[in-house]
Biopython code that builds the backbone (N, CA, C, O; Angstrom):
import numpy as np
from Bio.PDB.StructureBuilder import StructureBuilder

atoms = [
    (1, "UNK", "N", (-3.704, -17.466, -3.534)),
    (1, "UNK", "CA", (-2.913, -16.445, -2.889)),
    (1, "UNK", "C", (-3.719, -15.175, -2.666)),
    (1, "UNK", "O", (-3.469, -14.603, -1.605)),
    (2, "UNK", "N", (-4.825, -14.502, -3.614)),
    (2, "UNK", "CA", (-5.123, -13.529, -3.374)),
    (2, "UNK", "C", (-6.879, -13.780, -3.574)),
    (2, "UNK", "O", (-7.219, -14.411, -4.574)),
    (3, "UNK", "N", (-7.641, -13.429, -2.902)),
    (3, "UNK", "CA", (-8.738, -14.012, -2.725)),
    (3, "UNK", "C", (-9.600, -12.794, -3.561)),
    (3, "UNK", "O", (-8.978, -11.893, -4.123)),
    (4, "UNK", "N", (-10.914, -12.849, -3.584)),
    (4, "UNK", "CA", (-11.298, -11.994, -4.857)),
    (4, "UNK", "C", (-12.212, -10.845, -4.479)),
    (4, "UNK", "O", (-12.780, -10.036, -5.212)),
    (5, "UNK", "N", (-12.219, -10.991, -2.886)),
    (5, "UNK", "CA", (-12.948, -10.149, -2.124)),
    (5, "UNK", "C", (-11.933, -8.824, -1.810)),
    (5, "UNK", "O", (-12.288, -7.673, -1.554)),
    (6, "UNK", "N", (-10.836, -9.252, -1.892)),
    (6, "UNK", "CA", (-9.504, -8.442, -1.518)),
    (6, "UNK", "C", (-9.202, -7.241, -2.471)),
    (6, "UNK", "O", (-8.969, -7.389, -3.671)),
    (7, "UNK", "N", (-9.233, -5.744, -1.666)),
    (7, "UNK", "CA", (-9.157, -4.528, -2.695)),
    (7, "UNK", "C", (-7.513, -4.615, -3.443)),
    (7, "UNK", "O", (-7.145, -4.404, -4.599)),
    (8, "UNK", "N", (-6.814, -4.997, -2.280)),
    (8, "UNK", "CA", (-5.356, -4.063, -2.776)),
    (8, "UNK", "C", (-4.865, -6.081, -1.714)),
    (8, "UNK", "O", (-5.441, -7.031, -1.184)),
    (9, "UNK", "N", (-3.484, -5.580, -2.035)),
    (9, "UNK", "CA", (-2.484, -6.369, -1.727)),
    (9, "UNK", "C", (-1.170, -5.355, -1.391)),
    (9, "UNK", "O", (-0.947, -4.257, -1.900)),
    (10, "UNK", "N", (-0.326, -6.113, -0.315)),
    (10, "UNK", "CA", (0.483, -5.192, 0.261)),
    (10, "UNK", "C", (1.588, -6.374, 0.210)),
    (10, "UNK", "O", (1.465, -7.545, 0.568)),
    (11, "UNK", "N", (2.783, -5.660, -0.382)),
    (11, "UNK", "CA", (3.887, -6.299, -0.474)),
    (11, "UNK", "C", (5.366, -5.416, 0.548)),
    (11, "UNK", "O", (6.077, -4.419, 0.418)),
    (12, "UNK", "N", (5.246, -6.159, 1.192)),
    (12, "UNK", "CA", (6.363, -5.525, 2.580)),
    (12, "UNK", "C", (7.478, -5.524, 2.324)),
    (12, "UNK", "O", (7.972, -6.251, 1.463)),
    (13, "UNK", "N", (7.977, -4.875, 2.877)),
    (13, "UNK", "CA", (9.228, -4.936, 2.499)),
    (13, "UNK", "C", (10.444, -5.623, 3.839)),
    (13, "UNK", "O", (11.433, -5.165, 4.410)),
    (14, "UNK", "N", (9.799, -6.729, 3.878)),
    (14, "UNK", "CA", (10.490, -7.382, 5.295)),
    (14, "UNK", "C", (10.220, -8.982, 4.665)),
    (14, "UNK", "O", (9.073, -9.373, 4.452)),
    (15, "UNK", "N", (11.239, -9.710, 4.441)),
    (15, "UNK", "CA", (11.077, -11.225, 3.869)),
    (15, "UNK", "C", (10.718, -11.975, 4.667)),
    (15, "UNK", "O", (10.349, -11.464, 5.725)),
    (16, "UNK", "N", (10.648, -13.603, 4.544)),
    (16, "UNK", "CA", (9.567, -13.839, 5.251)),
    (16, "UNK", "C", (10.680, -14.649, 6.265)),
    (16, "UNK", "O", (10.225, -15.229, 7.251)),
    (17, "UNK", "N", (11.969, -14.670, 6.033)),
    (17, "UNK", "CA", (12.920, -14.455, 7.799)),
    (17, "UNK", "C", (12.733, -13.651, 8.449)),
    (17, "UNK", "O", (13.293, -13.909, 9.515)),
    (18, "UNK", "N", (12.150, -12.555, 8.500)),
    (18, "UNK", "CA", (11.974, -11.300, 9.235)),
    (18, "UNK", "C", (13.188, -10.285, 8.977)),
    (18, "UNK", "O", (13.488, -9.444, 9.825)),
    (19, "UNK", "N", (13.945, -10.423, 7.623)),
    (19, "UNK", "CA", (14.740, -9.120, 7.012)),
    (19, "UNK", "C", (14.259, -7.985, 6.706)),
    (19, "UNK", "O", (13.163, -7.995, 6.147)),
    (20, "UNK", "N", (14.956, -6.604, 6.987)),
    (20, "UNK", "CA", (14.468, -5.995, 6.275)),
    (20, "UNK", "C", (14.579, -6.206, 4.771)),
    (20, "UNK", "O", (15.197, -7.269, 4.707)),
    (21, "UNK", "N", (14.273, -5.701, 3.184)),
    (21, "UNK", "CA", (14.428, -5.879, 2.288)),
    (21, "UNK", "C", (15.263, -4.335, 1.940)),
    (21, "UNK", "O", (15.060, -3.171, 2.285)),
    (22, "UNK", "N", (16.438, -5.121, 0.952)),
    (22, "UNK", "CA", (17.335, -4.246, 0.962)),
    (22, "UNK", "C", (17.034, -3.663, -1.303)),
    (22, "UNK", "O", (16.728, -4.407, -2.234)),
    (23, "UNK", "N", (17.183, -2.857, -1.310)),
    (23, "UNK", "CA", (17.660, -1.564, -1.086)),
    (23, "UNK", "C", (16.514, -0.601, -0.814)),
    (23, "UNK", "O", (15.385, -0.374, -1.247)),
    (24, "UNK", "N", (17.539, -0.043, 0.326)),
    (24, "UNK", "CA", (15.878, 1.228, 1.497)),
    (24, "UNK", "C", (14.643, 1.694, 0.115)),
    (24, "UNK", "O", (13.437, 1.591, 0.338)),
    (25, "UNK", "N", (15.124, 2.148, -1.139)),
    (25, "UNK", "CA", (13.713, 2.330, -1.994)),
    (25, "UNK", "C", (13.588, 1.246, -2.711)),
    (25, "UNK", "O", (13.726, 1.644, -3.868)),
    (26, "UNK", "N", (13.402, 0.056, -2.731)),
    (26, "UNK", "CA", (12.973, -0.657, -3.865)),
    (26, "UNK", "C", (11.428, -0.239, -3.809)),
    (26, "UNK", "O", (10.833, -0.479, -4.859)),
    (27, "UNK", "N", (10.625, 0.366, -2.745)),
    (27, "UNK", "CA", (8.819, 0.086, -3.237)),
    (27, "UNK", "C", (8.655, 1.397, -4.260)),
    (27, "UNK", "O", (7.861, 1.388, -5.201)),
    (28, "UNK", "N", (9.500, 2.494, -3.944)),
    (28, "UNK", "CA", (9.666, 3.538, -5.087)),
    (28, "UNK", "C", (10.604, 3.486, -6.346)),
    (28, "UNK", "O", (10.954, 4.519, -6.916)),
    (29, "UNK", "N", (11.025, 2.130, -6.785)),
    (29, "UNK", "CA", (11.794, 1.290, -7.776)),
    (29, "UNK", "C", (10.810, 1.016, -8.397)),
    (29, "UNK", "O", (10.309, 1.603, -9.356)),
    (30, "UNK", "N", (10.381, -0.232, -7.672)),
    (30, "UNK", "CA", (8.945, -1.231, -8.519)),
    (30, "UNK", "C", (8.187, -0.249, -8.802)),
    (30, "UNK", "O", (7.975, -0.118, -10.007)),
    (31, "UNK", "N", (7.683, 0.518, -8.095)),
    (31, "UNK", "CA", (6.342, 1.640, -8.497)),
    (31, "UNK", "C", (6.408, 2.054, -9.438)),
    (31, "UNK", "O", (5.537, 1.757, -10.256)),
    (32, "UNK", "N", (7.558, 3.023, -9.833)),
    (32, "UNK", "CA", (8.295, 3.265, -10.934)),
    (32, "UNK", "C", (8.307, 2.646, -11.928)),
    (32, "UNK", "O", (8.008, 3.461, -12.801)),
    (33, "UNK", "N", (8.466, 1.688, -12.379)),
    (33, "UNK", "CA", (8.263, 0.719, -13.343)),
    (33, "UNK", "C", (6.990, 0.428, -13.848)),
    (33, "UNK", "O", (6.772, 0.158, -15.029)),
    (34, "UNK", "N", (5.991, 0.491, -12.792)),
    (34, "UNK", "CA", (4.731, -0.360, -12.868)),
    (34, "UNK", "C", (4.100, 1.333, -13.021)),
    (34, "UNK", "O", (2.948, 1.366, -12.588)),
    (35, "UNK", "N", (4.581, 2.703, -13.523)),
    (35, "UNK", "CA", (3.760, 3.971, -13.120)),
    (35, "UNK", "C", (3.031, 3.868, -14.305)),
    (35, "UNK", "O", (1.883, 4.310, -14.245)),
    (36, "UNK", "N", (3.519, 3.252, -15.694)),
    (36, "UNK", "CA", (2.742, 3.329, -17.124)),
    (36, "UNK", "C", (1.430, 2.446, -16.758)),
    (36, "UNK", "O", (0.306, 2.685, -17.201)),
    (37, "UNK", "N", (1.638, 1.777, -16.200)),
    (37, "UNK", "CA", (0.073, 0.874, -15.693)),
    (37, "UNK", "C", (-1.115, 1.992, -15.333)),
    (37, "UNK", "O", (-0.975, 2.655, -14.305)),
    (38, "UNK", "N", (-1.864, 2.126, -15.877)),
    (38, "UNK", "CA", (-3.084, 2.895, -15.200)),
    (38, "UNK", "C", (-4.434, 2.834, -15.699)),
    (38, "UNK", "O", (-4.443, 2.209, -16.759)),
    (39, "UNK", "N", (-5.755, 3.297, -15.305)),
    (39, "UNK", "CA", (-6.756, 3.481, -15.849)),
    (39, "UNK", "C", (-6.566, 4.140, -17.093)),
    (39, "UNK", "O", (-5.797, 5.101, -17.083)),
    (40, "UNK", "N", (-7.191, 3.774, -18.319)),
    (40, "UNK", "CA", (-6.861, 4.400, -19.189)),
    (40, "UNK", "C", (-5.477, 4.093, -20.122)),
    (40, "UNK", "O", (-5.473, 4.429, -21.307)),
    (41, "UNK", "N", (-4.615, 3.607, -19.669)),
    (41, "UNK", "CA", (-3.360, 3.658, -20.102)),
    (41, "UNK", "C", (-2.564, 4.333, -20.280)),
    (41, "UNK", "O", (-2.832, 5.498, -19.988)),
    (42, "UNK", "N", (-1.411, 4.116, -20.736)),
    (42, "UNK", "CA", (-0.148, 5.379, -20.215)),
    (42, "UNK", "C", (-0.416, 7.010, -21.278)),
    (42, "UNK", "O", (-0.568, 7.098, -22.496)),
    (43, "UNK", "N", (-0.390, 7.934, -20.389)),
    (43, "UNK", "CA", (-0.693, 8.860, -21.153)),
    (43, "UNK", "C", (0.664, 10.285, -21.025)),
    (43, "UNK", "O", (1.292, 10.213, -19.968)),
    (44, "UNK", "N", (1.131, 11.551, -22.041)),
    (44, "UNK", "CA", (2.238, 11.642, -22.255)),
    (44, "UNK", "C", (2.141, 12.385, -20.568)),
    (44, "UNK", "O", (1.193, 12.980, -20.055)),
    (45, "UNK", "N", (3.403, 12.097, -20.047)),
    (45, "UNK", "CA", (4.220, 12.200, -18.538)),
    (45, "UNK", "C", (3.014, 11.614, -17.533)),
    (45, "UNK", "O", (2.317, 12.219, -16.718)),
    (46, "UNK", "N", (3.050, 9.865, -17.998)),
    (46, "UNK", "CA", (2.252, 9.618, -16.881)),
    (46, "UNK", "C", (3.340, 8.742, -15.953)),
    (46, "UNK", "O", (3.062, 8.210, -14.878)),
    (47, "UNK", "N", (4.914, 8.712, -16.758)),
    (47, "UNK", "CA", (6.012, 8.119, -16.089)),
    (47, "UNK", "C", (6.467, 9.211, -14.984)),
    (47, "UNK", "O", (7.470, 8.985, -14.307)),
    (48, "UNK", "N", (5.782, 10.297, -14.824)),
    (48, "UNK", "CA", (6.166, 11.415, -13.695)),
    (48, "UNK", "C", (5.704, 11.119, -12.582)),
    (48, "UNK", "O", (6.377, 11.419, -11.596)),
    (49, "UNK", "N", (4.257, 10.358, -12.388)),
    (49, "UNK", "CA", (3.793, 10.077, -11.101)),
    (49, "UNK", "C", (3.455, 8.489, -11.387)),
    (49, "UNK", "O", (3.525, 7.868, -12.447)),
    (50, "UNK", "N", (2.944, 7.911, -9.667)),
    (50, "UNK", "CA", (3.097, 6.551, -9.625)),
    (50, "UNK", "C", (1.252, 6.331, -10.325)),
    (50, "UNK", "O", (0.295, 7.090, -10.476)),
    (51, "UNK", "N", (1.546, 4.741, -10.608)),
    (51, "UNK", "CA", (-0.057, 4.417, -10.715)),
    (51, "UNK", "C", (-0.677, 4.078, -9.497)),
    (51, "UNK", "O", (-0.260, 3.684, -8.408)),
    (52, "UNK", "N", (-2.328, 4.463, -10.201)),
    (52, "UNK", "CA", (-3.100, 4.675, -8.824)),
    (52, "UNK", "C", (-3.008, 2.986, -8.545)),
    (52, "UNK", "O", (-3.141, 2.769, -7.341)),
    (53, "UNK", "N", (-2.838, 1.880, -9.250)),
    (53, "UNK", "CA", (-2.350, 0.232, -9.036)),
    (53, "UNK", "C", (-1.780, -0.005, -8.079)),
    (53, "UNK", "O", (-2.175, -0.776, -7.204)),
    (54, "UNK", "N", (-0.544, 0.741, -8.073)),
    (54, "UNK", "CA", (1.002, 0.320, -7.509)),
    (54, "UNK", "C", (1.770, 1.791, -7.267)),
    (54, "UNK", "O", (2.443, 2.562, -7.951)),
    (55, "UNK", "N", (1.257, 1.723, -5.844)),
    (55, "UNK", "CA", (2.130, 3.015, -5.171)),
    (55, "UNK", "C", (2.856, 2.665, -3.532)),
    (55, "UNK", "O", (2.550, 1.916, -2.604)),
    (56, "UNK", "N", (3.590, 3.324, -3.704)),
    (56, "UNK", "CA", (4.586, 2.391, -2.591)),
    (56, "UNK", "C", (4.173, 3.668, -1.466)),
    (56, "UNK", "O", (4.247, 4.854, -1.785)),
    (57, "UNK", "N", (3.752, 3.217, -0.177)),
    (57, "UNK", "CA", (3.876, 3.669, 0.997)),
    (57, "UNK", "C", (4.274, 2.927, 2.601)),
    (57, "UNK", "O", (4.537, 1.742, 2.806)),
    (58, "UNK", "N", (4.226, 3.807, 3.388)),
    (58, "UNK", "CA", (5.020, 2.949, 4.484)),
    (58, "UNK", "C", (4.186, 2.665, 5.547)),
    (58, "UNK", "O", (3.613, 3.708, 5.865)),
    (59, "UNK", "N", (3.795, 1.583, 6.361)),
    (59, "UNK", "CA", (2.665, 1.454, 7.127)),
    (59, "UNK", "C", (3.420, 0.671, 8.316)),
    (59, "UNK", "O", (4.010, -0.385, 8.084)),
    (60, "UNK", "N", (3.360, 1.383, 9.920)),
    (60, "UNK", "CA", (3.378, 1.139, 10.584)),
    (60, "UNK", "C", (4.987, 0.954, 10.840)),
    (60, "UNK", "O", (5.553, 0.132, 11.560)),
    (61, "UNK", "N", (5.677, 2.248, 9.807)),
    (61, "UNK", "CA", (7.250, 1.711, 9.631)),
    (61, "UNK", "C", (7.745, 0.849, 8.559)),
    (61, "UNK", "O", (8.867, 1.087, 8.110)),
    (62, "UNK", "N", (7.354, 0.294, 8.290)),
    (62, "UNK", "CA", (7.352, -0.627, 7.065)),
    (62, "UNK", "C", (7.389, -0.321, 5.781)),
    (62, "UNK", "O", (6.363, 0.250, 5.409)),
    (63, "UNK", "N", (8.017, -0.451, 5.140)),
    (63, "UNK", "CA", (8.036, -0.277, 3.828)),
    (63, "UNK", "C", (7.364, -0.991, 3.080)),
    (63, "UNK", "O", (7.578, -2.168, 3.370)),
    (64, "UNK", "N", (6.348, -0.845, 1.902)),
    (64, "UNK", "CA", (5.296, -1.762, 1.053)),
    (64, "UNK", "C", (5.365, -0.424, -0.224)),
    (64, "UNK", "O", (5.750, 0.726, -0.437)),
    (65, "UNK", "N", (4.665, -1.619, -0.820)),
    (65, "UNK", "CA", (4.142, -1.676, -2.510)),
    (65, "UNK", "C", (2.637, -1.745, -1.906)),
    (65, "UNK", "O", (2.466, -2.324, -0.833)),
    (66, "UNK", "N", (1.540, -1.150, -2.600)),
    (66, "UNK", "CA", (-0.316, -1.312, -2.394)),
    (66, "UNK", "C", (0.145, -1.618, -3.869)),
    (66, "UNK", "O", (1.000, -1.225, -4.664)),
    (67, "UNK", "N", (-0.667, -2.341, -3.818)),
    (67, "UNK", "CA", (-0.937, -2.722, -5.591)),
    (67, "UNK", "C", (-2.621, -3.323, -5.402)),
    (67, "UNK", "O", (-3.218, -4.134, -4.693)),
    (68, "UNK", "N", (-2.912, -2.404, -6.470)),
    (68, "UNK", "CA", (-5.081, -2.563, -6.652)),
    (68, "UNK", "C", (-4.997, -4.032, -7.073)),
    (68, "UNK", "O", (-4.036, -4.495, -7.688)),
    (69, "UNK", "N", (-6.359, -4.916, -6.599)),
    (69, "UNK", "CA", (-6.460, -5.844, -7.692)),
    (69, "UNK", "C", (-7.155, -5.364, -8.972)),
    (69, "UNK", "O", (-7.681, -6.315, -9.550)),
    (70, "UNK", "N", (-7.279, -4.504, -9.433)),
    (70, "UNK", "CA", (-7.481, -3.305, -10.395)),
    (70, "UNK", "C", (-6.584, -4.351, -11.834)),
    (70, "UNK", "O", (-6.934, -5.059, -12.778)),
    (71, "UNK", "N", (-5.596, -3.973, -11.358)),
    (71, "UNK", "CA", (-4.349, -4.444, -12.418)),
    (71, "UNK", "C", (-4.436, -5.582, -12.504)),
    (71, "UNK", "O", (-4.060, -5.923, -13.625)),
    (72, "UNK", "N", (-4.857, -6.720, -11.683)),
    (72, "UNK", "CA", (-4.703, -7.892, -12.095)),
    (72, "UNK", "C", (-5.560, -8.027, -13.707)),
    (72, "UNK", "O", (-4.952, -8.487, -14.674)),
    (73, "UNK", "N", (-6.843, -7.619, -13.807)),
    (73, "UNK", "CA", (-7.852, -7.834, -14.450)),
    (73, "UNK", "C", (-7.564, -6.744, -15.914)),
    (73, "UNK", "O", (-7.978, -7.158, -16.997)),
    (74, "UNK", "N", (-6.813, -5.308, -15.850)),
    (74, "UNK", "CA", (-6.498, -4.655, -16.673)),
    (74, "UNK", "C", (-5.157, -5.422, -17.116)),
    (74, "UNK", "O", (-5.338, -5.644, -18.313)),
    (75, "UNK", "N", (-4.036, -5.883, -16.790)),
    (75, "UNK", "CA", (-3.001, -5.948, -16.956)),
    (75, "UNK", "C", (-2.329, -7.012, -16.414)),
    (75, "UNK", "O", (-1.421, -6.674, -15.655)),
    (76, "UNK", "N", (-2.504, -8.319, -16.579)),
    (76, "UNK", "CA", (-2.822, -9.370, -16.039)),
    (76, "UNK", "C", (-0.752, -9.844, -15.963)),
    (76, "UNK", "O", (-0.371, -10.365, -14.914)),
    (77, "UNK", "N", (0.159, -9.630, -16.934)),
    (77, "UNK", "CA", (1.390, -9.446, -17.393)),
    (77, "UNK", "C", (1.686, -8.650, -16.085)),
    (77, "UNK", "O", (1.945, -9.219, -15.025)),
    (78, "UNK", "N", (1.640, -7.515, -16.206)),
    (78, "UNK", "CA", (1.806, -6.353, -14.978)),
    (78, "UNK", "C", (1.314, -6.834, -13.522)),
    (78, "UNK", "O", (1.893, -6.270, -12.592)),
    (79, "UNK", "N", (0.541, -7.587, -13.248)),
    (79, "UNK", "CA", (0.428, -8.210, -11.871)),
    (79, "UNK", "C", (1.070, -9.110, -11.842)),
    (79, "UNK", "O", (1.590, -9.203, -10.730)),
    (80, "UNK", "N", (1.370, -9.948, -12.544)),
    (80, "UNK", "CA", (2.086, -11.276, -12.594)),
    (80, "UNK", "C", (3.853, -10.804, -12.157)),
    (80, "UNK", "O", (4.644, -11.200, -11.300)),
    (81, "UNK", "N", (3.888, -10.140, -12.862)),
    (81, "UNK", "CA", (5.247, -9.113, -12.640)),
    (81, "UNK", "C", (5.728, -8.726, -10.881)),
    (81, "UNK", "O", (6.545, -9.243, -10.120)),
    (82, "UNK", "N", (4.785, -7.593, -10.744)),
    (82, "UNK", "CA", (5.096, -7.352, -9.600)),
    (82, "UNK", "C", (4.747, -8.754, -8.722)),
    (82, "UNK", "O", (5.604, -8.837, -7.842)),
    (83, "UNK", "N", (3.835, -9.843, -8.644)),
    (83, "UNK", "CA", (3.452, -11.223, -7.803)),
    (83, "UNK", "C", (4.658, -11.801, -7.527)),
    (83, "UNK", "O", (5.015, -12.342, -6.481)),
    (84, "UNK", "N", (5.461, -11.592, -8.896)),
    (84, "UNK", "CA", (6.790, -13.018, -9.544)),
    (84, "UNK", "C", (7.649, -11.999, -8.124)),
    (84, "UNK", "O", (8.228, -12.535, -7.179)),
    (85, "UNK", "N", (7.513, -10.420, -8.332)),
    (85, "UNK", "CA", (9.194, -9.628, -7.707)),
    (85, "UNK", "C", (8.747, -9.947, -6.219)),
    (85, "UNK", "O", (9.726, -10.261, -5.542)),
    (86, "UNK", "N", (7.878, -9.955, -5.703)),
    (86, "UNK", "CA", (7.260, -10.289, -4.212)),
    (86, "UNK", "C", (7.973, -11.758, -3.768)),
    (86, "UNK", "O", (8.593, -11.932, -2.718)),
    (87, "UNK", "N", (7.710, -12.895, -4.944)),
    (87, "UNK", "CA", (7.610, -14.517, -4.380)),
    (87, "UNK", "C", (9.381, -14.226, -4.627)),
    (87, "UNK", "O", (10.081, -14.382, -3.626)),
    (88, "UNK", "N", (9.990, -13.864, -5.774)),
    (88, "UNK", "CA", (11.047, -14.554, -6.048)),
    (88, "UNK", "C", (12.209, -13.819, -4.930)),
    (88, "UNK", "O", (13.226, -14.445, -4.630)),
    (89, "UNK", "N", (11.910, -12.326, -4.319)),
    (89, "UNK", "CA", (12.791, -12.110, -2.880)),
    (89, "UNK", "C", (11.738, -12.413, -1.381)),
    (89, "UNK", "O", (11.636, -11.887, -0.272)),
    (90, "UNK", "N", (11.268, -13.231, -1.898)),
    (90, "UNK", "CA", (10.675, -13.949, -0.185)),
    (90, "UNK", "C", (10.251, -12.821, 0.362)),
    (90, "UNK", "O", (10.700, -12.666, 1.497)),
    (91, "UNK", "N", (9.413, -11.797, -0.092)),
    (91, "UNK", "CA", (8.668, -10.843, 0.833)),
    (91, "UNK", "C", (7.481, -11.532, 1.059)),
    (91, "UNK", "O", (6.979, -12.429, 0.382)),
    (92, "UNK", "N", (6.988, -10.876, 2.353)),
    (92, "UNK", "CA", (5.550, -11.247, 2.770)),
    (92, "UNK", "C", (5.086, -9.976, 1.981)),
    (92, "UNK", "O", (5.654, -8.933, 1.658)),
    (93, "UNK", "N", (3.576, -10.584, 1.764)),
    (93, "UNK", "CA", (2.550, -10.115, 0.860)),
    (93, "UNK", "C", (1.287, -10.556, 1.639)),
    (93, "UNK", "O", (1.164, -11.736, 1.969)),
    (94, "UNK", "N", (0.646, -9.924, 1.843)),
    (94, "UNK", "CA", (-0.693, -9.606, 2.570)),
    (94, "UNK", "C", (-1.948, -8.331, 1.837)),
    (94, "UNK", "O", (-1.952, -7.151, 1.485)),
    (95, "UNK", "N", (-3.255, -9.943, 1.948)),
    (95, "UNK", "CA", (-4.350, -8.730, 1.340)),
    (95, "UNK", "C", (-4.902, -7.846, 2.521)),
    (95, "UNK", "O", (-4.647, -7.638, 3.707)),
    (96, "UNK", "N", (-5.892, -7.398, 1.454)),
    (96, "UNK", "CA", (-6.734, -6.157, 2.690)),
    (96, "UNK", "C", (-7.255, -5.215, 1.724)),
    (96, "UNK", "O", (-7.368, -5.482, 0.527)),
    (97, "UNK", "N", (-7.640, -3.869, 2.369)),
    (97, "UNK", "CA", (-8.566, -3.105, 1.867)),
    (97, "UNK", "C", (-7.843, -2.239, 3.012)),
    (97, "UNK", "O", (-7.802, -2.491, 4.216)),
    (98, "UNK", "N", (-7.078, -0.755, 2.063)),
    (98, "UNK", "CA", (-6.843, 0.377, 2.541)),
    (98, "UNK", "C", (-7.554, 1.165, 3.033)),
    (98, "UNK", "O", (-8.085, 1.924, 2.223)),
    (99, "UNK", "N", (-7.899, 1.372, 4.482)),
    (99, "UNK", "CA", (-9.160, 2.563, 4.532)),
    (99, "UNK", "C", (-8.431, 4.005, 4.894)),
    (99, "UNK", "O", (-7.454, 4.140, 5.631)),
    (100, "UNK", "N", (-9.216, 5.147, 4.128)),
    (100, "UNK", "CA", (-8.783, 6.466, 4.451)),
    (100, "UNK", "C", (-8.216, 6.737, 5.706)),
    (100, "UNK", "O", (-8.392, 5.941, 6.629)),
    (101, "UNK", "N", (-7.558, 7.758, 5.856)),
    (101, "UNK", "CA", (-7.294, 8.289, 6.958)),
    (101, "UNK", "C", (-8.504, 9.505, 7.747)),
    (101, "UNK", "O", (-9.366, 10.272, 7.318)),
    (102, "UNK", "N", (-8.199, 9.294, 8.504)),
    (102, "UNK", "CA", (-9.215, 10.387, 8.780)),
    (102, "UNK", "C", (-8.574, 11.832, 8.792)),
    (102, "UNK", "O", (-9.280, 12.818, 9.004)),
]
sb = StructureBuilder()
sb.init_structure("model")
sb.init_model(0)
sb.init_chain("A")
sb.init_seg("    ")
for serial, (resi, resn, name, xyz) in enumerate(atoms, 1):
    if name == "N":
        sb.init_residue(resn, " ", resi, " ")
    sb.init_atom(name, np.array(xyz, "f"), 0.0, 1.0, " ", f" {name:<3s}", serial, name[0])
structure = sb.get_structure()
């Protein structure tokens, strides 16, 4: 599923009928959950902001989860997690490599 050349993985928020995925924030839900995940590990109010792993933004309209393959290798439980919430509501999930904005 995720090849090893691949920076990040993008979990959409559109299933793979072409739904949107309902409820309008779940990628700022999951993020939330997954914010104690980080370099270093959770440190005190690191539940205030998202991890640099798993931060939910919107691309091209779309709603997604970026999740690093970072976490797979730190937190192998914690990728498996967010992998399982992707497969088990039929979102498409697509790799890649985020490049800056200019």
């Amino acid at each position: 599923m995720v090849t090893p050349t691949a920076k990040q993985v993008f979990i959409q928020g559109v299933t793979q009928s072409g739904r949107t995925f309902r409820p309008s924030d779940w990628a700022e839900r999951l993020a939330g959950v997954m914010s104690s995940f980080r370099p270093g590990g959770a440190q005190p109010g690191s539940h205030l902001s998202y991890s640099p792993w798993c931060v939910p933004n919107t691309i091209n309209g779309v709603k997604c989860v970026v999740v690093h393959t970072d976490l797979r290798d730190a937190e192998p439980m914690a990728w498996d997690f967010v992998m399982h919430f992707a497969r088990d509501n039929e979102l498409q999930v697509a790799e890649g490599c985020l490049l800056p904005e200019r």
